[in-house]
Each structure stands twice: as structure tokens, then as C-alpha cells.
RODOTI-680471 format. One record per residue: x, y, z of N, C-alpha, C in turn; residue in three letters; chain. Coordinates in Angstrom, 3 decimals. Atoms other than C-alpha are relative to their C-alpha. Example, Ala and Ser with C-alpha at 12.3 -4.5 7.8 and 13.67 -1.06 7.14 Angstrom:
[site [0.890; -1.190; 0.000]; [12.300; -4.500; 7.800]; [0.900; 1.200; 0.000]; "ALA"; "A"]
[site [-0.820; -1.190; -0.060]; [13.670; -1.060; 7.140]; [-0.770; 1.090; 0.730]; "SER"; "A"]
REM end
This chain:
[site [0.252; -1.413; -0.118]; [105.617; 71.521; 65.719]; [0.629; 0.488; 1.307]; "UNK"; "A"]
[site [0.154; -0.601; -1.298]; [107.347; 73.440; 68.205]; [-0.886; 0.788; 0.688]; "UNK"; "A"]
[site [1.049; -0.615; -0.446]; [106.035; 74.703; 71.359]; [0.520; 1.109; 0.409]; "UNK"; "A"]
[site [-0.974; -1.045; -0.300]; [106.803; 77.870; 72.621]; [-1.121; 0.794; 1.188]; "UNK"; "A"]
[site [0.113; 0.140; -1.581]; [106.022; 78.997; 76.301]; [-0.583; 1.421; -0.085]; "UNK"; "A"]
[site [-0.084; -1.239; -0.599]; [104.401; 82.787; 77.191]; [0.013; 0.109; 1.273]; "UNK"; "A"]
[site [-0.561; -0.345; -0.993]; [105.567; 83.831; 79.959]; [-1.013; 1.485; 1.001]; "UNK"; "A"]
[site [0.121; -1.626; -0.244]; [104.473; 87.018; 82.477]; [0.861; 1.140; -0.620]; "UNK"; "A"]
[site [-0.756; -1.176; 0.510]; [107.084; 89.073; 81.073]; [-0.740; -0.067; -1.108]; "UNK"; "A"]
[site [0.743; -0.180; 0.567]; [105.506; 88.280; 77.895]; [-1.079; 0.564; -0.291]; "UNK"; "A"]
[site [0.725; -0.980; -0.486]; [102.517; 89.619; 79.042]; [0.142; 0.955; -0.407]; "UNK"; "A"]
[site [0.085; -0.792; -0.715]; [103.413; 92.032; 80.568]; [0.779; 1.047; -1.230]; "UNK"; "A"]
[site [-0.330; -0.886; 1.043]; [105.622; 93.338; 76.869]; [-1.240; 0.457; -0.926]; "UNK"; "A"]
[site [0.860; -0.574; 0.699]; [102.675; 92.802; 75.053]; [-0.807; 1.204; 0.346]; "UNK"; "A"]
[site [0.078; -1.496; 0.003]; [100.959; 95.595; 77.062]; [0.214; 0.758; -0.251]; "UNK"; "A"]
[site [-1.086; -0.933; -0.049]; [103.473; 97.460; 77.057]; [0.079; 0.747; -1.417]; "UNK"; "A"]
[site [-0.045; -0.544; 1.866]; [103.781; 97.912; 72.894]; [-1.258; 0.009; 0.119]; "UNK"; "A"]
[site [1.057; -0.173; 0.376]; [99.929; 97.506; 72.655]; [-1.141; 1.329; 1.138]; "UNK"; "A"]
[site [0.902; -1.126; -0.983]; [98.487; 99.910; 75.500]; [0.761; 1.034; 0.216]; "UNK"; "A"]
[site [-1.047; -1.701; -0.191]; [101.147; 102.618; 75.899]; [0.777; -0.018; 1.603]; "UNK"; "A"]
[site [-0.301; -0.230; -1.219]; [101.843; 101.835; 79.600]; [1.960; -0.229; 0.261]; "UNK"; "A"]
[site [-1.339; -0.021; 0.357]; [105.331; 102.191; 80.627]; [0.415; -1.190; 0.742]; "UNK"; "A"]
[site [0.234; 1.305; -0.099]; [106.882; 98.555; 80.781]; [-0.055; -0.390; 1.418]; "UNK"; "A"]
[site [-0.231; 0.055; -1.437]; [107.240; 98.838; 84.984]; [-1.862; -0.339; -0.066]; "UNK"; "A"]
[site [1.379; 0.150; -0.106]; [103.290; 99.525; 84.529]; [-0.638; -1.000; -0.409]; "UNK"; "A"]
[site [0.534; 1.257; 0.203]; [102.342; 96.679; 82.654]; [0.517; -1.274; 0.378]; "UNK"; "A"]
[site [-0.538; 1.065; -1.005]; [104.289; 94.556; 84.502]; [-0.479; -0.304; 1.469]; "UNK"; "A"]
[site [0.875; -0.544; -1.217]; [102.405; 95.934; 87.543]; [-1.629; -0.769; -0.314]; "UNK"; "A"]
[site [0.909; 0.074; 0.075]; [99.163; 95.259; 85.581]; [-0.267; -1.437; -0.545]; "UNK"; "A"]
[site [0.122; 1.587; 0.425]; [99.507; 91.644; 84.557]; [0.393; -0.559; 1.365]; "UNK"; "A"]
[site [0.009; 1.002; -1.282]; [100.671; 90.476; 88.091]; [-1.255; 0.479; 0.835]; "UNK"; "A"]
[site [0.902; -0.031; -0.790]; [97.602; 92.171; 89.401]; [-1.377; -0.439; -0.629]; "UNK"; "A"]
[site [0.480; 1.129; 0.608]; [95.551; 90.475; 87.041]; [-0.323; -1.296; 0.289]; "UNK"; "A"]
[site [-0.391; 1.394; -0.376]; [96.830; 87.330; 87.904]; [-0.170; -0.565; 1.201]; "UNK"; "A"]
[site [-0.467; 0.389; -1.063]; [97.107; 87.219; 91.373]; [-1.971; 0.268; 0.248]; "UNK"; "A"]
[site [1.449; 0.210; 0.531]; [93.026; 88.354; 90.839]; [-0.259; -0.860; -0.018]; "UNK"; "A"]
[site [0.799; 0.974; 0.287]; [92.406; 85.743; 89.272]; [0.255; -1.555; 1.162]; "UNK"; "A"]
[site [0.027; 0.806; -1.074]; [94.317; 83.550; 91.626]; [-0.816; -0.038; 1.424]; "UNK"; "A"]
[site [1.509; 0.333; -1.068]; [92.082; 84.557; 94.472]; [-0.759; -0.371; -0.034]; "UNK"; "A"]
[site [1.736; 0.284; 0.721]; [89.021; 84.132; 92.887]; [0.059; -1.167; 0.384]; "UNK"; "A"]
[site [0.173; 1.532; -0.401]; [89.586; 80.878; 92.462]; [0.590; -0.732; 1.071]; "UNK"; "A"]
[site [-0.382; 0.281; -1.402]; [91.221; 79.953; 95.777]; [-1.008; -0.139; 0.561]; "UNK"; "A"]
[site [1.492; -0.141; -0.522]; [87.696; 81.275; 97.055]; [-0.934; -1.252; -0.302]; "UNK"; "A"]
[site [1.047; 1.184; 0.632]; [86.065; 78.404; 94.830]; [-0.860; 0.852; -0.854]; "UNK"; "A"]
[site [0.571; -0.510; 0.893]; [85.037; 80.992; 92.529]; [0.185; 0.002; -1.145]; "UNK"; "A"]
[site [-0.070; 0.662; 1.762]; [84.606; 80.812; 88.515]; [0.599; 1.440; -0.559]; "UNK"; "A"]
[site [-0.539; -1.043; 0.874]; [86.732; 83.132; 86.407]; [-0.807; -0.277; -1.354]; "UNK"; "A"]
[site [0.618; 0.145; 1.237]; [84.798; 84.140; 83.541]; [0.546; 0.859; -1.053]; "UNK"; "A"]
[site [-1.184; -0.940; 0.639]; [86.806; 85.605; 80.967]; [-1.492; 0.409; -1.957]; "UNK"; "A"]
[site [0.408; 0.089; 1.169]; [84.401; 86.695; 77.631]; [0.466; -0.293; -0.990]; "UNK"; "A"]
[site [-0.716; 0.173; 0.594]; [85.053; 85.164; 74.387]; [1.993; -0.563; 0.160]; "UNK"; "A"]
[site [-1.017; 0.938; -0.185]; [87.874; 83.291; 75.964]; [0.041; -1.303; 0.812]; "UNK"; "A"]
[site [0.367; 1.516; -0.684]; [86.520; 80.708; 78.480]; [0.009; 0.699; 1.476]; "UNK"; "A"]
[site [0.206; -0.182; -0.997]; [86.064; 80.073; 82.180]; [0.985; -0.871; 0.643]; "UNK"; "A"]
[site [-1.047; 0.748; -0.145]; [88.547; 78.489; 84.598]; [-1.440; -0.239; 1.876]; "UNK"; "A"]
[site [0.631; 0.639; -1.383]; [86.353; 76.605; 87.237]; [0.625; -0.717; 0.953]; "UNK"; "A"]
[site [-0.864; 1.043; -1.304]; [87.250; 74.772; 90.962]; [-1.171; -0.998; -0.147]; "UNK"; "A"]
[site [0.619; 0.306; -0.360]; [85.464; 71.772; 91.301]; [0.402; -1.266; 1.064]; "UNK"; "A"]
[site [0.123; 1.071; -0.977]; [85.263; 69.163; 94.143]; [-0.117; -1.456; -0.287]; "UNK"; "A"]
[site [-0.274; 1.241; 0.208]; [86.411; 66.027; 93.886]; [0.117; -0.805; 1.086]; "UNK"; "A"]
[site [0.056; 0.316; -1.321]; [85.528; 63.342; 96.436]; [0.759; -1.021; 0.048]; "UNK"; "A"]
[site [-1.266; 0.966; -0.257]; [87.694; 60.715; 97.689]; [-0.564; -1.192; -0.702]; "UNK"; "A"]
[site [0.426; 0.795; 0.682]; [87.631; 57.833; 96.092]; [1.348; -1.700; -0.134]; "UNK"; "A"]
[site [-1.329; 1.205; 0.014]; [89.878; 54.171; 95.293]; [0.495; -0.179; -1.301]; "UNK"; "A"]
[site [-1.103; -0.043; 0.919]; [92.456; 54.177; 92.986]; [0.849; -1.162; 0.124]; "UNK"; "A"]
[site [-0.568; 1.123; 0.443]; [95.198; 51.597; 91.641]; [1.081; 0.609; -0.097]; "UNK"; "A"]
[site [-1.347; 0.035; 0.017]; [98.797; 51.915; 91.936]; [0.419; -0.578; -1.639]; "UNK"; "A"]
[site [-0.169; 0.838; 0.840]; [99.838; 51.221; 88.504]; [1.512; -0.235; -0.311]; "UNK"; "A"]
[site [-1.829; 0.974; -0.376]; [103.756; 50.221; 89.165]; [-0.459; -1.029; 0.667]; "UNK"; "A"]
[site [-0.348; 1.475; -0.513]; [102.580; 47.967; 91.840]; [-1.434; -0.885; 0.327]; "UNK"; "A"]
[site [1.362; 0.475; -0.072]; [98.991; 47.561; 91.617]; [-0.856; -0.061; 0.562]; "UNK"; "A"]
[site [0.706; 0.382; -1.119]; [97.732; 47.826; 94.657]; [-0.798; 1.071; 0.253]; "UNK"; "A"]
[site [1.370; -1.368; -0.574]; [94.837; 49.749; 95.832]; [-0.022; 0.579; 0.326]; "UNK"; "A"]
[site [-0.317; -1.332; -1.217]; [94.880; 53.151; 97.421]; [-1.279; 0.750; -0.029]; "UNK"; "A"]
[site [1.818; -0.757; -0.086]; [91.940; 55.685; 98.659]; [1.143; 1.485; -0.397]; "UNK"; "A"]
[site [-0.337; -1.360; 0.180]; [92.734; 58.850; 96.918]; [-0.741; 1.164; 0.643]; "UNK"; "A"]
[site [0.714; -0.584; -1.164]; [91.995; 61.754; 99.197]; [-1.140; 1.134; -1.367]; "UNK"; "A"]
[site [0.669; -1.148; 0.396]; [89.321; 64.427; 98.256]; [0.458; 1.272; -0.285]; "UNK"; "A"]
[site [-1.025; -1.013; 0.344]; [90.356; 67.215; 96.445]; [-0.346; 1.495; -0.664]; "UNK"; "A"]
[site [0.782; -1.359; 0.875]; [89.577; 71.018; 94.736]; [1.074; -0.475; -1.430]; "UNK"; "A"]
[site [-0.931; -0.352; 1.366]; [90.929; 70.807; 90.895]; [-0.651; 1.089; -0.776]; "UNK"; "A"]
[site [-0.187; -1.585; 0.865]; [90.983; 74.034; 88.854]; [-0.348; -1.042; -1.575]; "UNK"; "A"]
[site [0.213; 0.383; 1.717]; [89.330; 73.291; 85.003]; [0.044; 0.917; -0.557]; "UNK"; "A"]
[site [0.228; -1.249; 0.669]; [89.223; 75.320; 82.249]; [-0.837; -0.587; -1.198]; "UNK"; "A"]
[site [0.894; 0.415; 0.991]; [86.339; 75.400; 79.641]; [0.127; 0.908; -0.820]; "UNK"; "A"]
[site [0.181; -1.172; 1.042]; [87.060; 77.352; 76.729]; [-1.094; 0.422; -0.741]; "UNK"; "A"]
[site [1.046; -0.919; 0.909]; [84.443; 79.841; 74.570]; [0.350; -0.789; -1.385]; "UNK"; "A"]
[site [0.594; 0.881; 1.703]; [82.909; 78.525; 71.451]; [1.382; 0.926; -1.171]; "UNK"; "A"]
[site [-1.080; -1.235; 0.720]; [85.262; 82.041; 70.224]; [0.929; -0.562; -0.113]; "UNK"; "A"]
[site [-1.129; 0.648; -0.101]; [88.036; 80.394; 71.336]; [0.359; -1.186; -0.658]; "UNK"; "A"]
[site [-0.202; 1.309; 0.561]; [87.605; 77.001; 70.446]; [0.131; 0.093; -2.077]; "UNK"; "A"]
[site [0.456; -0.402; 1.425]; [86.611; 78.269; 66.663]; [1.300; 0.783; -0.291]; "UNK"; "A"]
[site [-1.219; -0.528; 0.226]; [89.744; 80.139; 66.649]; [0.945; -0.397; -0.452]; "UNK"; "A"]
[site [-0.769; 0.733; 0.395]; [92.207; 77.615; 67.433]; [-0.177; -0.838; -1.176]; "UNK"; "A"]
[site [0.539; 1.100; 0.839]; [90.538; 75.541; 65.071]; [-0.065; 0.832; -1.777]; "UNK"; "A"]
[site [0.388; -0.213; 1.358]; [90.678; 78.291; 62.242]; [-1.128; 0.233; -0.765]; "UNK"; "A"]
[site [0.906; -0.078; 1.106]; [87.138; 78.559; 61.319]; [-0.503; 1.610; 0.423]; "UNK"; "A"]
[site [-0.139; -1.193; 0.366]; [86.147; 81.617; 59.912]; [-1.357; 0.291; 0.967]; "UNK"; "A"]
[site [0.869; -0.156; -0.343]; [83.543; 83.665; 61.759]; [0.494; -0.233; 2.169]; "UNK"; "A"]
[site [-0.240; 0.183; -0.997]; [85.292; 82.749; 65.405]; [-0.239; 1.598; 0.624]; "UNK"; "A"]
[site [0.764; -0.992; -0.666]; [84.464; 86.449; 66.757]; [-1.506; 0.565; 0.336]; "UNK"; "A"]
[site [1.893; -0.710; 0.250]; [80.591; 86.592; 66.115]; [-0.932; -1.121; 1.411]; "UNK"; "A"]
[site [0.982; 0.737; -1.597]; [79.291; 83.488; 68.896]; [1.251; 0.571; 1.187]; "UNK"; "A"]
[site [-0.672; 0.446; -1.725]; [80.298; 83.557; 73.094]; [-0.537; -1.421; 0.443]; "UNK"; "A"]
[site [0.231; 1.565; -0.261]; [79.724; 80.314; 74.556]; [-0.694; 0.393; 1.880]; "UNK"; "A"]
REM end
């Protein structure tokens, strides 16, 4: 199956045909969106998006790890990683089953 990539411009067309804004504007309104949401979570805060999921930071502490080319042991440092937990909506979506707009998760 191919895959096929959206992009910000993407975005930022779909506005554009679906909200009326003129395409400078929704190009305006998807990088400020974005850059939103990038703060947020910079902060260590949870994007909660309805019916589409949440994109959490969580803390990861250091820990020992394995080289697996050469095997050898290393202390991996402590770290923030970004997750994302998708909505029951969502998940029921991709998945095709009917009724995916009626639960939130």
C-alpha cells in the first residue's frame, strides 16, 4: 500500500477550499496552530485534541542499555519523549467500524 505524506501546505490547502480563508490566511492559521501546539508541549504540557487523541511529554529516567553492534553496555541519559494516544473516535475510524463519531475516549 502506498504511503503518502501531508504536509503543512497540505494543511494549510485544505483550509483554504474548506473554510473560505484566503490561501496566505490559512497558511497563517495552520503554522499558528502548530507552533501552539509545539509550545504546549515544550512546557511539558498535554495537547488534547477531541475525538482525535492527545499528544503527551513524559519523563524518562536514565537507565542501562546494550549496544547492539557491539554489545556493550551504556547508561542511557534521561530524557522528555512526546507520545501520542489516540481517541476511541479515532482509533474506530481507522479501523472502519461503523459508529466511530458517537464515543470520545
Amino acid at each position: 500500500m502506498p504511503s503518502r505524506n501531508i504536509t503543512r501546505a497540505d494543511l494549510a490547502e485544505a483550509v483554504y477550499r474548506r473554510v473560505g480563508l484566503s490561501r496566505h490566511e490559512a497558511g497563517q492559521l495552520v503554522e499558528s496552530v502548530l507552533e501552539e501546539m509545539s509550545d504546549t508541549l515544550a512546557r511539558g504540557e498535554t495537547v488534547k485534541l477531541a475525538s482525535f487523541g492527545s499528544f503527551l511529554v513524559r519523563a524518562k529516567g536514565q537507565r542501562m542499555g546494550r549496544n547492539p553492534k557491539t554489545g556493550i553496555d551504556a547508561v542511557i541519559d534521561a530524557r522528555r519523549v512526546m507520545t501520542f494516544k489516540p481517541s476511541y473516535v479515532l482509533k474506530n475510524r481507522v479501523n472502519g467500524i461503523a459508529g466511530a463519531d458517537e464515543a470520545e475516549d
